[in-house]
C-alpha positions in Angstrom: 0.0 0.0 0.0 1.0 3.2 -0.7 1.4 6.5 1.0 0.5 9.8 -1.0 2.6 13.0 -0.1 0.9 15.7 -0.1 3.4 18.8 -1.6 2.3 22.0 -1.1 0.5 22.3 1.8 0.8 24.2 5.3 3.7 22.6 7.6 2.7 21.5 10.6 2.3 23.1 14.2 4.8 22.4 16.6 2.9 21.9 20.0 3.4 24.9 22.0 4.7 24.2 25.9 1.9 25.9 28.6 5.2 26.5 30.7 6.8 29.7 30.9 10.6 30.6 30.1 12.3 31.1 33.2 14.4 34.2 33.6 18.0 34.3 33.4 19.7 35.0 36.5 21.9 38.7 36.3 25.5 38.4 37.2 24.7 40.6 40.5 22.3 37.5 41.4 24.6 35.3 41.2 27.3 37.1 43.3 25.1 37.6 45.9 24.4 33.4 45.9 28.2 33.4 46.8 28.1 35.5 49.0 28.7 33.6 52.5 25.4 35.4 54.3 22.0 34.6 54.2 20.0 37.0 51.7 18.1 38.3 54.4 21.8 39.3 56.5 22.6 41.2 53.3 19.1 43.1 53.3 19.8 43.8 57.1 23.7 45.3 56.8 22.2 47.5 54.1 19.6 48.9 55.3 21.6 49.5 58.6 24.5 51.2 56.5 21.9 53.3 54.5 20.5 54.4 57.7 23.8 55.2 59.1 25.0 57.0 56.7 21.4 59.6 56.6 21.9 59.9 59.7 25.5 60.7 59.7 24.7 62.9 56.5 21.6 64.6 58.5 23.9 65.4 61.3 26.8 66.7 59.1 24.2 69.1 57.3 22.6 70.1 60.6 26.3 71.1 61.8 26.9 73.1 58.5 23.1 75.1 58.6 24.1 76.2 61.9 20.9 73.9 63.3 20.7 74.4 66.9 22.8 71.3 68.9 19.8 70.0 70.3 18.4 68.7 67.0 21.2 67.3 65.9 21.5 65.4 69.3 17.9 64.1 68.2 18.5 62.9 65.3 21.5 60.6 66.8 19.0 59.6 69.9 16.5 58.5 67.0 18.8 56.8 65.2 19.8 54.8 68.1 16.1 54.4 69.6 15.9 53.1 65.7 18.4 50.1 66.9 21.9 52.2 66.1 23.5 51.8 69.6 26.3 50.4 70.5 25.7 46.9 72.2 29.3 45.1 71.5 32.9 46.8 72.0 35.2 44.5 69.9 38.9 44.8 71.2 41.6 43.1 69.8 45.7 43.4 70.3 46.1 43.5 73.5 48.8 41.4 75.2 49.3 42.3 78.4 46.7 45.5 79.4 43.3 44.3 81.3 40.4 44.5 78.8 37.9 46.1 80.8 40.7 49.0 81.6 40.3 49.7 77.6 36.0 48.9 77.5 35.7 51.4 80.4 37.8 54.1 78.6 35.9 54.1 75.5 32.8 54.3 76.6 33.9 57.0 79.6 31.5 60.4 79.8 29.6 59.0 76.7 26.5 60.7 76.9 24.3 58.0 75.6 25.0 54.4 73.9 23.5 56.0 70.3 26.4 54.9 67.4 26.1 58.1 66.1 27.1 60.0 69.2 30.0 58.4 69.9 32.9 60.7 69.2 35.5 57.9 67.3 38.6 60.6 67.6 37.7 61.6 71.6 37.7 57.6 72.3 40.9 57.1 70.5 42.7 60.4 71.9 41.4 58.8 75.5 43.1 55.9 74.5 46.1 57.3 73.6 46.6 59.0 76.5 47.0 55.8 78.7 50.6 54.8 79.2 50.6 51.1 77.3 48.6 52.2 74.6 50.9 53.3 71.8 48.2 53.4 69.0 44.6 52.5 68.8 42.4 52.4 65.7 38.3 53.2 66.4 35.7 52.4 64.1 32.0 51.9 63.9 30.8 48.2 62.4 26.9 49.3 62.3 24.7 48.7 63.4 25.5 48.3 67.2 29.3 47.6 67.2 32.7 49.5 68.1 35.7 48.0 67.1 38.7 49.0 69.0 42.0 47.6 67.9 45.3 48.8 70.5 49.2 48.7 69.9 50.5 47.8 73.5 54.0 49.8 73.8 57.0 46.7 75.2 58.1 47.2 78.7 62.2 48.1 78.1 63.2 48.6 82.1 62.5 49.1 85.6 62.9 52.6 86.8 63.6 52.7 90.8 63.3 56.4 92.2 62.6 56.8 95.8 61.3 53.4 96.6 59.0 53.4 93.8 59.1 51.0 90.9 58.2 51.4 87.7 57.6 49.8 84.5 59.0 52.0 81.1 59.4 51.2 77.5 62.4 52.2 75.6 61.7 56.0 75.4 61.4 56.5 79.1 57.3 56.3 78.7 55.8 55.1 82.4 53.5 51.9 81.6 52.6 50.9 84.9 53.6 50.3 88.7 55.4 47.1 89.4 55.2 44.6 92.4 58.1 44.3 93.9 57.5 40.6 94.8 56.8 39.7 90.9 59.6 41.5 89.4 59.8 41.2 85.8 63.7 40.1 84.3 64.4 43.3 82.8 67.0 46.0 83.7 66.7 48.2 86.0 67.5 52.0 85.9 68.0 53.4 89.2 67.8 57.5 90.3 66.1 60.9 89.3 65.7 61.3 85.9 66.8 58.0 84.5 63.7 57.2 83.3 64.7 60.0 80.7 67.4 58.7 80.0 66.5 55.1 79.0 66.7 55.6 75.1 70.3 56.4 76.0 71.0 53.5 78.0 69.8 51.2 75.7 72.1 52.7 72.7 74.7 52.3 75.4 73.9 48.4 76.1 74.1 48.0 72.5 77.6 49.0 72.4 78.8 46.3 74.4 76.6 43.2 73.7 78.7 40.7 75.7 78.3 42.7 78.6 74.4 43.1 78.4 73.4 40.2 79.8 75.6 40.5 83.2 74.1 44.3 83.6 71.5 44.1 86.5 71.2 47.6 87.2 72.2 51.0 86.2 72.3 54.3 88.1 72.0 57.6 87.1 74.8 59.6 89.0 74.2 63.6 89.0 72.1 64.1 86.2 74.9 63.1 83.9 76.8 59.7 83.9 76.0 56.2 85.0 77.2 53.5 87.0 76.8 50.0 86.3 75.8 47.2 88.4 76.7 43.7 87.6 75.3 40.5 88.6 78.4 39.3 90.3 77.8 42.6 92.4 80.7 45.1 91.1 80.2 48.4 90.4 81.6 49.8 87.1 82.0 54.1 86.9 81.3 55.3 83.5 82.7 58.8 82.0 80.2 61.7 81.4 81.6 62.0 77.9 82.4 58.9 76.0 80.8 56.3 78.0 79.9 54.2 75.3 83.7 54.0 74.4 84.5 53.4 77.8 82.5 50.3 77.8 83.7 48.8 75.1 87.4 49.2 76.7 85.9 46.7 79.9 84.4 44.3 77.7 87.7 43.8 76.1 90.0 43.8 79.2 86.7 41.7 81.0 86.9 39.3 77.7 91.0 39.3 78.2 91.6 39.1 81.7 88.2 38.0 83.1 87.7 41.0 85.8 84.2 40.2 86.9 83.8 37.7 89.7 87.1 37.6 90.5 86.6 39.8 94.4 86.4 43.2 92.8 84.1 45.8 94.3 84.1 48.5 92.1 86.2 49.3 88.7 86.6 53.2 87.8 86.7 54.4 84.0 85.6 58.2 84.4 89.6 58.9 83.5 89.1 56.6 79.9 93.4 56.4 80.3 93.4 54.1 83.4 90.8 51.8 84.8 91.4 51.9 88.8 89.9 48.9 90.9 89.1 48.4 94.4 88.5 45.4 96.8 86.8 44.9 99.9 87.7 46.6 102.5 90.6 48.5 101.0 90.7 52.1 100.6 93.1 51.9 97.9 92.5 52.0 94.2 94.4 48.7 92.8 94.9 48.5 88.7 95.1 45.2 87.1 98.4 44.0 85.5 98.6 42.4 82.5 98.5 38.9 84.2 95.1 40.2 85.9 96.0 40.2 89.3 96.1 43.0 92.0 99.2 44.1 93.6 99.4 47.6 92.7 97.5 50.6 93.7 96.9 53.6 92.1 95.0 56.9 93.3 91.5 58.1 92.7 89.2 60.1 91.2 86.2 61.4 92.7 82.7 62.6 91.7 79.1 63.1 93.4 78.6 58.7 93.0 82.5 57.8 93.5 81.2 56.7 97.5 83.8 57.5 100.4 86.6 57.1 98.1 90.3 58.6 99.5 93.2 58.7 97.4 96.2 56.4 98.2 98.8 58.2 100.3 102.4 57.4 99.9 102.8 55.8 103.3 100.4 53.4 102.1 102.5 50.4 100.0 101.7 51.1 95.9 102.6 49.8 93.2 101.5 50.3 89.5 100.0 47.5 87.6 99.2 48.1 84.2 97.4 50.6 82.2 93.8 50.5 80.8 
């Protein structure tokens, strides 16, 4: 049987799908489906941050007009009765300062807890003004947080100054008072004004870095020289001029001859040509000869922290032992 073609005719209707096309998603779509907060999160942080920023914008324009303070105070107290006040203080980088100490400065003499009236450079001058905050960064996160992020200053030395001890950083800056029955193992700086002087001091440690370590104390003598304490308990006098020098000289005769812990009491370099010594006991300043030992004595020099120092008569047995 055979099947007639029909040519000509009208082509036949494709059926036509009831269901509609749907709608291609726009690239902004589908960054916000990345995103890793819930739609209605998103809708929330922007509708905060539009609102903070009229409100910010309102206040700004109200301080421009010339608008009386009291309505731009109500436009902050509305924006916070509108849920912009602060609720969570967010600090971060502190290492050794108690957080509350920070959370009670930055919210000190606020007037009220509306975001908007919190004065971001008055927290962080605050801040600034406390002695182991060396930086601090304020911000707003709205709608009800204040991020607070501090730069602790390091602790460099003690400072002792009539019976007091304190805790200082490397530029002499007072951090904080210190127990004496939980002293820290750091140096300590010992007299009026030393404190000030403790950028100083450091540049002078630096100088002799074998000798740092053996240094337990340092006292500023008259406003303008130290002595140095070390921890086999002699006493070393440094010049006014050229102390850094001078130091150098007793590391190398300490590194040659091995001068600390040998009985010493005290060593004198304010005369950078000689370095006198004394034992206990003795009233007589004894150099060192070349072998290191002390048979020879040598007079003194004396200045407002030389002690009860007299110089060597001749009746007194000398003998000269070497030169510094």
């Amino acid at each position: 049987m055979s099947r007639t073609i029909k040519r000509g005719g009208p082509p036949p209707r494709r059926a036509v799908s009831n269901r509609r096309r749907a709608p291609k998603a726009s690239l902004g779509d589908r960054l916000i489906a990345r995103l890793p907060v819930s739609e209605e999160t998103l809708r929330r942080a922007v509708t905060w941050t539009l609102l903070g920023g009229v409100g910010a914008a309102a206040l700004a324009l109200a301080t421009v007009l010339g608008v009386p303070q009291a309505i731009g105070v109500g436009i902050a107290e509305a924006a916070g009765r509108a849920g912009l006040e602060v609720e969570q203080v967010d600090i971060t980088g502190l290492k050794r300062m108690d957080r509350e100490t920070v959370y009670a400065i930055a919210l000190e003499d606020q007037p009220s807890r509306a975001m908007l009236r919190v004065d971001l450079e008055r927290v962080r001058e605050r801040l600034l003004a406390y002695g182991w905050i060396a930086d601090a960064y304020v911000a707003r996160r709205l709608p009800d947080r204040l991020l607070i992020h501090i730069t602790e200053r390091e602790p460099a030395a003690i400072w002792q100054d009539n019976g007091q001890l304190t805790l200082i950083d490397s530029t002499g800056r007072l951090l904080a008072p210190v127990d004496p029955a939980r002293m820290p193992d750091l140096p300590l700086v010992i007299g009026p004004g030393a404190d000030r002087q403790e950028g100083g001091y450091q540049a002078l440690l630096a100088a002799a870095p074998a000798l740092k370590p053996r240094i337990r104390a340092a006292t500023w003598i008259g406003n303008r020289r130290w002595d140095l304490t070390f921890d086999t308990g002699e006493t070393l006098a440094l010049p006014q001029d050229g102390a850094a020098q001078a130091l150098i000289k007793f590391a190398q005769l300490d590194g040659a001859r091995s001068l600390l812990g040998k009985g010493w009491v005290r060593f004198d370099l304010r005369d950078p040509a000689k370095l006198v010594a004394r034992r206990p006991g003795q009233d007589l300043h004894q150099r060192l000869q070349d072998d290191g030992s002390a048979d020879a004595v040598a007079g003194n020099a004396t200045d407002g922290g030389g002690g009860n120092e007299t110089t060597a008569t001749r009746a007194r047995e000398t003998t000269r032992v070497g030169e510094a």
